[in-house]
C-alpha positions as CSV (number, residue, x, y, z in Angstrom):
1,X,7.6,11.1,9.2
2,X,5.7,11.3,5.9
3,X,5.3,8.3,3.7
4,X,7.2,9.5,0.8
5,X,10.4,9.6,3.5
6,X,9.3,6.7,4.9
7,X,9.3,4.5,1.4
8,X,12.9,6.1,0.9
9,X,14.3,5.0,4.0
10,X,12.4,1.5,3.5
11,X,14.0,1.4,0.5
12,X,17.6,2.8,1.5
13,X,17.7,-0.7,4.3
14,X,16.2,-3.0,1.5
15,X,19.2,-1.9,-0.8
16,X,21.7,-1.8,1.8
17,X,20.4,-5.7,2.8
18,X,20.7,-6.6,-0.6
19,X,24.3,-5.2,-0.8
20,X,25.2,-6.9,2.2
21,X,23.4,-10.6,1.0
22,X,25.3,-10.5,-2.4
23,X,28.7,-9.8,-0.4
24,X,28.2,-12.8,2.5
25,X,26.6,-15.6,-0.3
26,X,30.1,-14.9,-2.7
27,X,31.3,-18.3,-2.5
28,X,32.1,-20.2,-5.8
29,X,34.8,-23.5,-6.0
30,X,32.8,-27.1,-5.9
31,X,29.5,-25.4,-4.0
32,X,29.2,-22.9,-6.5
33,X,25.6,-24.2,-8.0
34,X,24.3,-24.2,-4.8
35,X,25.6,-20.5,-4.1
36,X,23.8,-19.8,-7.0
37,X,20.8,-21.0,-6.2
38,X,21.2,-19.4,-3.0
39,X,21.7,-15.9,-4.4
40,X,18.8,-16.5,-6.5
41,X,16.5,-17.3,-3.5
42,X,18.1,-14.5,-1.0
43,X,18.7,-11.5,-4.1
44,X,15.4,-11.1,-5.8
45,X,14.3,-7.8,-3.9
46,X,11.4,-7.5,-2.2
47,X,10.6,-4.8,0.9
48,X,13.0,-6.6,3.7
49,X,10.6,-5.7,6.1
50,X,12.3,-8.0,8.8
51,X,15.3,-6.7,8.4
52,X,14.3,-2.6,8.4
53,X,12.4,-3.5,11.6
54,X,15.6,-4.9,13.2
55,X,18.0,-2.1,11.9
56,X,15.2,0.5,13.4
57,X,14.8,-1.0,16.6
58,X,18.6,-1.1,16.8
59,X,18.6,2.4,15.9
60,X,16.5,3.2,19.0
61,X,20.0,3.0,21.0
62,X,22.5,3.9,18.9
63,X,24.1,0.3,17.6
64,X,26.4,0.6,14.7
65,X,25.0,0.0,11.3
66,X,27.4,-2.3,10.0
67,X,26.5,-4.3,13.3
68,X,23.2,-3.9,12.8
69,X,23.2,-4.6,8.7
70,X,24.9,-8.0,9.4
71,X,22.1,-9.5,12.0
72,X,19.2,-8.0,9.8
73,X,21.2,-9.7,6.6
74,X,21.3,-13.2,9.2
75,X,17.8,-13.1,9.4
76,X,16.9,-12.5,6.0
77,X,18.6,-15.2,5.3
78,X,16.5,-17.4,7.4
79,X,13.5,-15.3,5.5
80,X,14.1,-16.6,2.4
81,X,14.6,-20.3,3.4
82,X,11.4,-20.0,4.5
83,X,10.1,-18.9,1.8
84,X,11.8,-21.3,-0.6
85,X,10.6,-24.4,1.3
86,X,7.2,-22.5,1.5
87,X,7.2,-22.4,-2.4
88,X,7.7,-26.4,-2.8
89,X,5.1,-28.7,-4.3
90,X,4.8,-30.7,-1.3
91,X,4.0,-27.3,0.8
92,X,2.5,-24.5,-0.9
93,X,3.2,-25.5,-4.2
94,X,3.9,-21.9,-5.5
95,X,5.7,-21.3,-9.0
96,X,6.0,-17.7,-8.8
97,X,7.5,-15.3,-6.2
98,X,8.3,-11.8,-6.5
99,X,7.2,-11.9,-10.1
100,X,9.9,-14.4,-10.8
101,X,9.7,-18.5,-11.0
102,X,10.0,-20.1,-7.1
103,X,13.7,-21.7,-6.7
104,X,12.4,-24.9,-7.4
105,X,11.3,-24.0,-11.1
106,X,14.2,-22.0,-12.0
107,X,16.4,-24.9,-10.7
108,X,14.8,-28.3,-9.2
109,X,13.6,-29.8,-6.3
110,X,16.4,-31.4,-4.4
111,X,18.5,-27.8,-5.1
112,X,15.8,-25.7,-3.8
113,X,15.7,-27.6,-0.9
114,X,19.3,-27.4,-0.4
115,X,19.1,-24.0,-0.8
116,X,16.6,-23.4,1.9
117,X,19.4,-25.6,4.3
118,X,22.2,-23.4,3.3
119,X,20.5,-20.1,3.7
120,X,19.4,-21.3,6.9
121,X,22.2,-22.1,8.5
122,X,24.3,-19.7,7.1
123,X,22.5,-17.2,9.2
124,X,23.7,-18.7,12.3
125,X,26.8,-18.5,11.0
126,X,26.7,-14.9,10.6
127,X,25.2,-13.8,13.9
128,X,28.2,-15.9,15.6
129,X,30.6,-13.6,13.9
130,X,32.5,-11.2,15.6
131,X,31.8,-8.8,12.7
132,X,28.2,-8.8,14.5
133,X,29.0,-8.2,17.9
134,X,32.3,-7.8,20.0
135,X,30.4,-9.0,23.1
136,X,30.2,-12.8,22.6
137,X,27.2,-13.3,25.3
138,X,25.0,-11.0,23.1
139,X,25.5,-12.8,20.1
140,X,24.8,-15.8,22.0
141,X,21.6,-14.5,22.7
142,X,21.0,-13.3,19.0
143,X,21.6,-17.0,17.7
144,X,19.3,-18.0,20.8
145,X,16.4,-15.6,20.0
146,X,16.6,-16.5,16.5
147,X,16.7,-20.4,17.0
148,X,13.1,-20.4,19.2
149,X,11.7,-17.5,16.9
150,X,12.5,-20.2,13.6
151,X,12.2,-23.9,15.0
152,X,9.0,-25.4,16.0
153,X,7.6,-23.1,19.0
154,X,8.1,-20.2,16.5
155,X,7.7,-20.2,12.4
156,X,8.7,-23.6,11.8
157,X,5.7,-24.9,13.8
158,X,3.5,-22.6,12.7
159,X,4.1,-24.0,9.1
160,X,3.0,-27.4,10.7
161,X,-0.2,-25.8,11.6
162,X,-0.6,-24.2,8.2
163,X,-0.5,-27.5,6.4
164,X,-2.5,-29.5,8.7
165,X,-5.4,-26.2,9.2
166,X,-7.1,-26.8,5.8
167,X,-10.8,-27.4,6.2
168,X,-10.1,-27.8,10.4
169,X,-12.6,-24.7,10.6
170,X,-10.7,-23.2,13.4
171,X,-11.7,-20.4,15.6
172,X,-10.2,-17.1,16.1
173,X,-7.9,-18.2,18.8
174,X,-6.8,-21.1,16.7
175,X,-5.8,-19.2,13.7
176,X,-4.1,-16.5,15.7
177,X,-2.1,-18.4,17.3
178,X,-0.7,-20.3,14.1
179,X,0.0,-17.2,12.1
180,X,2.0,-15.7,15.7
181,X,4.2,-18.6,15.2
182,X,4.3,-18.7,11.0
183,X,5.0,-14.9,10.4
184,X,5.1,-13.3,13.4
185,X,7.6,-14.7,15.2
186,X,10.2,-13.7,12.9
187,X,9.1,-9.8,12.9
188,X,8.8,-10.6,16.8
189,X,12.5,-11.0,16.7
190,X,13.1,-8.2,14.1
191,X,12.5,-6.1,17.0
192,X,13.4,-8.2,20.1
193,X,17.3,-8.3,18.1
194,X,17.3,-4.6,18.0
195,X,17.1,-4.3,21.6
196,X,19.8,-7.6,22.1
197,X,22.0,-5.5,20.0
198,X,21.8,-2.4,21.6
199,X,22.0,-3.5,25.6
200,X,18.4,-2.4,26.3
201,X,17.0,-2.9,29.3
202,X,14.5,-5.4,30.4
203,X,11.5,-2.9,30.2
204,X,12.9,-1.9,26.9
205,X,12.6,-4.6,25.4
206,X,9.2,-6.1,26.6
207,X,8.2,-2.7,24.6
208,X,10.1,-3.9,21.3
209,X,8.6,-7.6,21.6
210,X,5.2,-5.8,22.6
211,X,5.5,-3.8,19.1
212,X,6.7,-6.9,17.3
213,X,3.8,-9.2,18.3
214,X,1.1,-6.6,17.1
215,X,2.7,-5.5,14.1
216,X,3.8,-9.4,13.5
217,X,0.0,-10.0,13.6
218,X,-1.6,-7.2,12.0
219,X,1.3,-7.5,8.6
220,X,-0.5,-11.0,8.6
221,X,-4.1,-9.8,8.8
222,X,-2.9,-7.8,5.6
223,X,-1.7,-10.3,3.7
224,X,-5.4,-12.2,4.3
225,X,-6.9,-9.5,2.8
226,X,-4.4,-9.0,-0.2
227,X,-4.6,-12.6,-0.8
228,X,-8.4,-11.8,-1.6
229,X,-8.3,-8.5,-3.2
230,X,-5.1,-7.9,-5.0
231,X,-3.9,-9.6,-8.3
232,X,-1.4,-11.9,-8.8
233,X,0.3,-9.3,-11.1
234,X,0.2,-6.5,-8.3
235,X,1.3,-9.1,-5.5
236,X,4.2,-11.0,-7.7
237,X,2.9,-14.7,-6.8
238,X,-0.3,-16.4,-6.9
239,X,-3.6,-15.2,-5.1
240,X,-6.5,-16.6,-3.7
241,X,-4.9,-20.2,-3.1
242,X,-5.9,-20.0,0.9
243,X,-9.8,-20.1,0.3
244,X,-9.5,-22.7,-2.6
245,X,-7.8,-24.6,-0.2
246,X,-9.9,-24.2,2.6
247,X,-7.2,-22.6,4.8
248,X,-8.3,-20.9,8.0
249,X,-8.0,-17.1,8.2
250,X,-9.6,-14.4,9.7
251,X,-10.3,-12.9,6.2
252,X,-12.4,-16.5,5.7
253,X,-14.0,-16.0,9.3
254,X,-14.7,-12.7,9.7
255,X,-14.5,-10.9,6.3
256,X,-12.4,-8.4,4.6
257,X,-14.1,-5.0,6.4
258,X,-14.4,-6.7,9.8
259,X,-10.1,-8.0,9.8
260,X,-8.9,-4.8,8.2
261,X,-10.9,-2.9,11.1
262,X,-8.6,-5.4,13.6
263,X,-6.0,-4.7,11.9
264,X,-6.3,-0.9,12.3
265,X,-6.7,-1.8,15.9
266,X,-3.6,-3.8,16.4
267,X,-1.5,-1.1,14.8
268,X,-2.6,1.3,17.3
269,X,-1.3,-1.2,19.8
270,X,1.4,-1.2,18.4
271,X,2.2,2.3,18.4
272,X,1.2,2.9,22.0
273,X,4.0,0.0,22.7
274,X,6.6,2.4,21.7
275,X,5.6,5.0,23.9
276,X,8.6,5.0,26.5
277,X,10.9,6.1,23.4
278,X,8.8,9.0,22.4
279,X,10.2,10.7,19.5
280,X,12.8,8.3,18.9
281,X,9.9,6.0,17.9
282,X,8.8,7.8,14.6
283,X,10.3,5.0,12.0
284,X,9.1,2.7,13.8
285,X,5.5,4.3,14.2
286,X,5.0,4.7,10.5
287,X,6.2,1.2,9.8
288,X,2.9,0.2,11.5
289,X,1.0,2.3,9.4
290,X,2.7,0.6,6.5
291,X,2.0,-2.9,7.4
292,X,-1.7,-2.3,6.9
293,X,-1.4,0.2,4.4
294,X,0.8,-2.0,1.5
295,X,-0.7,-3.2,-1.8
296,X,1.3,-6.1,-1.8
């Protein structure tokens, strides 16, 4: 697959997510500023990476897209909480994402916060649906997988780490291992839900989660070195806040050459994960290539 028809089907799954998010958050009546706020947070574009990784992987065995839509809509949602409570002044303290004021400016505090709540559990809500899979034991398993890929041995810990890594100077290892947990635990599951979905086997799956981990690490190791080298303009939010901030990150340790070469390396793992599906595998192959190979 070239990259021209890869951006187009990238872009068909974002639009498709984005159809699907503005249909689930309808809800009006007495909650309705709070379904606003939760449109605003969950509607504002971007690629919906996460979510093209899960309907992909579900694609590898043939689950239907509706079925597959609705999980990778779920863990948007739980996406853009994160992002939301990311943006806050007591966190990150961002006022812009996606080129458009953080959910906090556009509406307050104490909103944006609830706003990160009600996406968040509103995705739990979804996966138990029916509408996502007849078989109650695997969407069982979907709200399982999800719950340890967001809480604290997943992203939610690995914000803990963030916060409390400035001026730490932590090693390799150290910094690794919190960015696993912050970002790529959720692209982890992206691909571990496809194979839930579609009744893969065991070795099937270790594959996916194989794929996930890399690619989970190396879309990180690319955001470092965007965070350095891109503009705010280019990227939509604000840029070089780790370093001023004395964050740890490869980028920091090892500089910009030196990480993009690892990256490079990890997509390569990545690819040679999804060997057992051959063919199959293309989509998913070439969205390695575009983890590394984004400007923003």
């Amino acid at each position: 697959m070239n990259a021209e028809e890869f951006y187009a089907r990238l872009k068909t799954h974002a639009s498709s997510v984005e159809d699907e998010l503005a249909i689930l958050l309808k809800g009006s009546g007495s909650y309705g500023h709070l379904m606003d706020a939760m449109r605003y947070s969950a509607l504002n574009g971007g690629k919906r990476m996460r979510p093209f990784l899960l309907m992909e992987s579900a694609a590898l065995f043939g689950v239907n897209y509706q079925a597959s839509l609705q999980a990778a809509a779920a863990l948007e949602c739980v996406h853009c909480y994160s992002l939301v409570h990311d943006d806050l002044p007591a966190m990150d303290d961002d006022d812009m994402r996606r080129g458009k004021p953080t959910t906090h400016i556009a509406y307050d505090e104490a909103t944006a916060i609830l706003a990160g709540d009600g996406l968040l559990t509103f995705a739990f809500e979804i996966l138990a649906r029916e509408t996502t899979h007849a078989n109650a034991s695997i969407r069982s398993d979907l709200v399982l997988q999800l719950a340890i890929a967001a809480g604290p041995s997943g992203m939610v810990g690995g914000q803990d780490r963030d916060l409390n890594a400035e001026h730490m100077n932590w090693g390799e290892a150290e910094i690794c291992k919190m960015q696993a947990m912050k970002t790529g635990a959720l692209i982890e599951f992206a691909c571990q839900a496809g194979a839930i979905l579609g009744g893969a086997s065991e070795d099937e799956k270790l594959a996916l989660v194989n794929f996930g981990k890399a690619i989970g690490q190396a879309f990180q190791l690319a955001d470092d070195i965007l965070d350095v080298t891109a503009n705010a303009e280019t990227m939509g939010k604000n840029t070089a806040k780790d370093g001023e901030r004395g964050k740890g990150t490869l980028v920091g340790l090892y500089g910009v050459d030196q990480t993009r070469e690892m990256a490079i390396d990890l997509v390569k793992q990545a690819q040679d994960s999804l060997l057992p599906f051959g063919n199959k595998a293309d989509i998913l192959n070439s969205a390695a290539h575009f983890v590394v190979e984004r400007n923003h």
